[in-house]
C-alpha positions as CSV (number, residue, x, y, z in Angstrom):
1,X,-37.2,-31.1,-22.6
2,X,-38.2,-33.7,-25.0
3,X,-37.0,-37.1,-24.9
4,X,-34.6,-37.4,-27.4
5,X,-32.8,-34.1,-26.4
6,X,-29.6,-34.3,-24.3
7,X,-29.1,-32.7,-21.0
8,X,-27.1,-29.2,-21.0
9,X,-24.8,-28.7,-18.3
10,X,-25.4,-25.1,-16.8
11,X,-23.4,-22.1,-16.4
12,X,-22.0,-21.8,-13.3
13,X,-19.5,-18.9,-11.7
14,X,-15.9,-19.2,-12.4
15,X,-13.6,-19.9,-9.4
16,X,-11.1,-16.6,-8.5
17,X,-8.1,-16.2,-10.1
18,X,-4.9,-16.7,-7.6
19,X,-2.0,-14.7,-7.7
20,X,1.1,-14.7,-5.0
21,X,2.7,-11.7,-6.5
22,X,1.1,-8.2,-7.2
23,X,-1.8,-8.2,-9.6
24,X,0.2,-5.4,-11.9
25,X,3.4,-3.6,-11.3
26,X,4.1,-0.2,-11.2
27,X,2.7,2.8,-9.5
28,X,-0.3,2.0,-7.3
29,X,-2.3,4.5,-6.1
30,X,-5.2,3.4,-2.8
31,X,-8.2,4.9,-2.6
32,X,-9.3,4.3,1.4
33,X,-12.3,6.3,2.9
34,X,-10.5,6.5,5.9
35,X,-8.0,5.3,7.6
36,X,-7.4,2.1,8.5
37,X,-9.4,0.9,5.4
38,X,-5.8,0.8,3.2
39,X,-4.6,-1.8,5.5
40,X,-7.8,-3.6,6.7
41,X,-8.6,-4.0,2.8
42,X,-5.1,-4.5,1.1
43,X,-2.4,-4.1,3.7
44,X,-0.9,-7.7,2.5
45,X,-1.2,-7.1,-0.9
46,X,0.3,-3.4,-0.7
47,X,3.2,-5.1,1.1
48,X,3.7,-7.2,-2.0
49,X,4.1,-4.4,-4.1
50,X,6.1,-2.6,-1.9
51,X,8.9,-5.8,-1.6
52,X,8.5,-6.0,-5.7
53,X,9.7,-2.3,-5.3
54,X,6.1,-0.4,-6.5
55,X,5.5,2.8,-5.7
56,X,2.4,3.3,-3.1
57,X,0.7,6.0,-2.7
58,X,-2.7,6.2,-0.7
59,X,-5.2,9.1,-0.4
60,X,-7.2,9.3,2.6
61,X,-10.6,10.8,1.8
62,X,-11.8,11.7,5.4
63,X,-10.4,12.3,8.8
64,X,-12.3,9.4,10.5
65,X,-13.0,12.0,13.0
66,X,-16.6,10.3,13.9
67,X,-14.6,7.0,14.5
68,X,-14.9,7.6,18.3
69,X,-17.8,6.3,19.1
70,X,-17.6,6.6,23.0
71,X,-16.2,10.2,22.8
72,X,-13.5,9.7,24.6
73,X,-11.0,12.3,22.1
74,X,-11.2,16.0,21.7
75,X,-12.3,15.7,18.1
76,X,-9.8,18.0,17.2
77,X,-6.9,16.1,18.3
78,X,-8.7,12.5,17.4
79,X,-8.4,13.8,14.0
80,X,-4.4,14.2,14.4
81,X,-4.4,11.0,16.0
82,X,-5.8,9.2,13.6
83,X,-3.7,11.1,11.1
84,X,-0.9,9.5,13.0
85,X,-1.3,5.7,13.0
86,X,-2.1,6.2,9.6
87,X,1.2,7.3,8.8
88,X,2.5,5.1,11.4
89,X,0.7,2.0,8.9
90,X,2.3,3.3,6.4
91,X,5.9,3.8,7.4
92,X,5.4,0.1,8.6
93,X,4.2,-1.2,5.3
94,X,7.0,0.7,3.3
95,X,4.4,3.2,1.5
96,X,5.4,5.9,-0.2
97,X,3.1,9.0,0.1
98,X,-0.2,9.7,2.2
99,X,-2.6,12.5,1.1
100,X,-5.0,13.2,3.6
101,X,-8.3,15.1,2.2
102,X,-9.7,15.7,5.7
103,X,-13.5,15.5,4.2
104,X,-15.7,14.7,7.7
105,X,-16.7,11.3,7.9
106,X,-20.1,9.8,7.9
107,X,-22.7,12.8,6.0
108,X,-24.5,13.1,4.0
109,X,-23.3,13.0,0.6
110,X,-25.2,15.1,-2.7
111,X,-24.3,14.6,-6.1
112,X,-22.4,17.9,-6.5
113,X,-19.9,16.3,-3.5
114,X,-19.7,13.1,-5.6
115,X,-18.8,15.2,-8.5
116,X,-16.6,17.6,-6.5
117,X,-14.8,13.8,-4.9
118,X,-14.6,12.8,-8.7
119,X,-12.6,15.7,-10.1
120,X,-9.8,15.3,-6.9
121,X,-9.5,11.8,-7.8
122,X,-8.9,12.9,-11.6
123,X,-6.1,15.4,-10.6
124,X,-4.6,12.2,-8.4
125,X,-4.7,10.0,-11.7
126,X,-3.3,13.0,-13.4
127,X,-0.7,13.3,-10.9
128,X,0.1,9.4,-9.9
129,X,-0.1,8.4,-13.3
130,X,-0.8,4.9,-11.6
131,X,-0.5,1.7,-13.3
132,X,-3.6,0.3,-10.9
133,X,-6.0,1.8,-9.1
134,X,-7.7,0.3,-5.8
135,X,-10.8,1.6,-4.3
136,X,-13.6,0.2,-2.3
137,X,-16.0,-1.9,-4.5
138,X,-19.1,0.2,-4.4
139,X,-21.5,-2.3,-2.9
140,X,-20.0,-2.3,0.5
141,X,-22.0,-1.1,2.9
142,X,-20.6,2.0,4.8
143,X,-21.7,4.8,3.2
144,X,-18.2,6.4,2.7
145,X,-16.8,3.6,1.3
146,X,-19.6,3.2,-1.2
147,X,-19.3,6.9,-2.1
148,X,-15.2,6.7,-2.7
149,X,-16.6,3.8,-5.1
150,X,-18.5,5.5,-7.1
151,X,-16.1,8.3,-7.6
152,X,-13.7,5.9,-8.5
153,X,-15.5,4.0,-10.8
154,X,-16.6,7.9,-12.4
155,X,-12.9,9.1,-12.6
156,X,-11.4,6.1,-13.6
157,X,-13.9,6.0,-16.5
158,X,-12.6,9.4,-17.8
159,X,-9.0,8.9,-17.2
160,X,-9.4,6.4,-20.2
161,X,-6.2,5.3,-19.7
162,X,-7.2,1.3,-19.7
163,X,-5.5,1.1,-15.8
164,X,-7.1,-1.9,-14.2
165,X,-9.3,-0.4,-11.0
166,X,-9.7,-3.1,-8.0
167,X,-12.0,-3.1,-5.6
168,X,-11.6,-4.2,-2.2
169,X,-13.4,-5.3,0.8
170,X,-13.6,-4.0,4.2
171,X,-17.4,-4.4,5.7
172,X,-18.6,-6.0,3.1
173,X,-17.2,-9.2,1.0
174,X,-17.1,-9.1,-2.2
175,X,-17.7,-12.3,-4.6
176,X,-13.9,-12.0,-5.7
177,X,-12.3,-12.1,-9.1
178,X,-8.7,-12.6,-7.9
179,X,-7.3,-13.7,-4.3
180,X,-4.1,-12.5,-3.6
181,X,-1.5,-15.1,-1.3
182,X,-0.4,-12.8,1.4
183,X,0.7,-15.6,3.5
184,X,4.6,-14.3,3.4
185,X,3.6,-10.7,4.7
186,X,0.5,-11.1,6.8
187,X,2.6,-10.8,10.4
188,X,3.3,-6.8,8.8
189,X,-0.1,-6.6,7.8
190,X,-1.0,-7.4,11.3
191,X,1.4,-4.9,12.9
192,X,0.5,-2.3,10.6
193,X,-3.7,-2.7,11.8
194,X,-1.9,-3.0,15.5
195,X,-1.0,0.9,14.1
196,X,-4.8,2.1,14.8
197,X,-5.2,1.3,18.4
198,X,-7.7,4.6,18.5
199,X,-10.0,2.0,16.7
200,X,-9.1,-1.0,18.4
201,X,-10.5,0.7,21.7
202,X,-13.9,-0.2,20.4
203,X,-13.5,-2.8,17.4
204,X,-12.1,-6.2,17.0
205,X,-10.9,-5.1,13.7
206,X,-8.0,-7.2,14.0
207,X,-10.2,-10.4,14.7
208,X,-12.4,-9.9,11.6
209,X,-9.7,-9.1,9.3
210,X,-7.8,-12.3,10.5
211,X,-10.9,-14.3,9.7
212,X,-11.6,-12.6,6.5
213,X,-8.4,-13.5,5.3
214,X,-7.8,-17.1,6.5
215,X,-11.9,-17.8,5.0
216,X,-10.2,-16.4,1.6
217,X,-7.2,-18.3,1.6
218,X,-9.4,-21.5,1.5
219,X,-9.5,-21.3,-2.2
220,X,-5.2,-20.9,-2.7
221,X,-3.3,-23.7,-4.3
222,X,-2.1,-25.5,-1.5
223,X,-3.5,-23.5,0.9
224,X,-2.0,-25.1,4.3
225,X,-4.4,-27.3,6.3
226,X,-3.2,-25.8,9.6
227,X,-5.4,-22.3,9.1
228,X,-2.2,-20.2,8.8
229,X,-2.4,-19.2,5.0
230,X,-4.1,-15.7,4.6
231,X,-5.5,-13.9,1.0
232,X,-7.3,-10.6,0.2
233,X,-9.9,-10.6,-2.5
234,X,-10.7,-8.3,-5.1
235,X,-13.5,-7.5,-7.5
236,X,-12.7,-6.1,-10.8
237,X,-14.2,-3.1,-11.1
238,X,-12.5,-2.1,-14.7
């Protein structure tokens, strides 16, 4: 830089949006890998649509059935187990449909599966007609919840329909567009985790979703001081 020339500020990442109401209303359609990820991820923010009076429907891609890490469930019957607090969750949260796929958990995925995942998520689209879509943003690290991702990312791209798609975060945060206040309905996003005691046998899920959310509410107008305001973040995907 020569003498005479004036220094340039640099660019420098924009702050998150914040939002206390639902990003978009209407029909909502979840995307979780398996479950407990629809209420680990979004549970608050789902709740919010649900009081606004939004239709919720989730789709659960697997059964979770590898979620039992100690073995201590027939597999057969883990899978109806977990099938269970899901719908449990659900009931608490006000949602209005769950589709369970049943895909195992945890393989090995090919590209013909990811296309095969793709075209079920296009006849949900076609089906839902949603308003806004939320997946798992496709850098988290679980392989499932990458894979669910991608295909959402691939049939959201020929749905054309111009629907925002939202990712969330579950093992791995996200460097957030939008926060979302759940402050108002995080007790019933704590029952509803309380739901999947099959996977707090063996997880302080609970623990790391409560300090997820009260590390994202730092950045909510007046956030309270006291540690009791809560947010979920969200990348935009599309």
């Amino acid at each position: 830089m020569s003498a005479d020339e004036a220094p340039r500020p640099i660019d420098t990442p924009p702050l998150p949006r914040t939002t206390a109401e639902p990003p978009v209303r209407g029909r909502v359609l979840v995307l979780a890998p398996h479950p407990d990820d629809e209420t680990v991820g979004l549970g608050g923010t789902l709740a919010l649509h649900v009081r606004a009076g939004d239709p919720v429907h989730v789709v659960f891609a697997t059964t979770g059935v590898h979620g039992d890490p100690d073995k201590r469930h027939d597999p057969a019957e883990y899978v109806e187990l977990r099938r269970r607090e899901a719908r449990a969750a659900a009931e608490l949260l006000g949602l209005n449909e769950t589709v369970f796929w049943d895909f195992p958990d945890s393989m090995v995925v090919t590209t013909q599966d990811l296309a095969h995942v793709t075209n079920m998520l296009r006849e949900q689209y076609a089906r839902v007609r949603p308003d806004i879509v939320y997946a798992p943003h496709v850098d988290e690290a679980h392989s499932d919840h990458h894979v669910i991702g991608r295909a959402a990312l691939d049939a959201h791209a020929a749905a054309g329909r111009g629907v925002p798609l939202l990712g969330y975060e579950v093992w791995t945060p996200v460097a957030p567009d939008l926060l979302v206040d759940v402050t108002p309905v995080y007790e019933l996003k704590r029952r509803a985790i309380a739901c999947y005691a099959s996977q707090l046998e063996h997880s302080d899920i609970l623990g790391a979703t409560e300090g997820m959310n009260r590390y994202r509410a730092v950045l909510l107008p007046g956030a309270s001081a006291d540690g009791t305001s809560r947010a979920e973040a969200f990348l935009e995907l599309l």
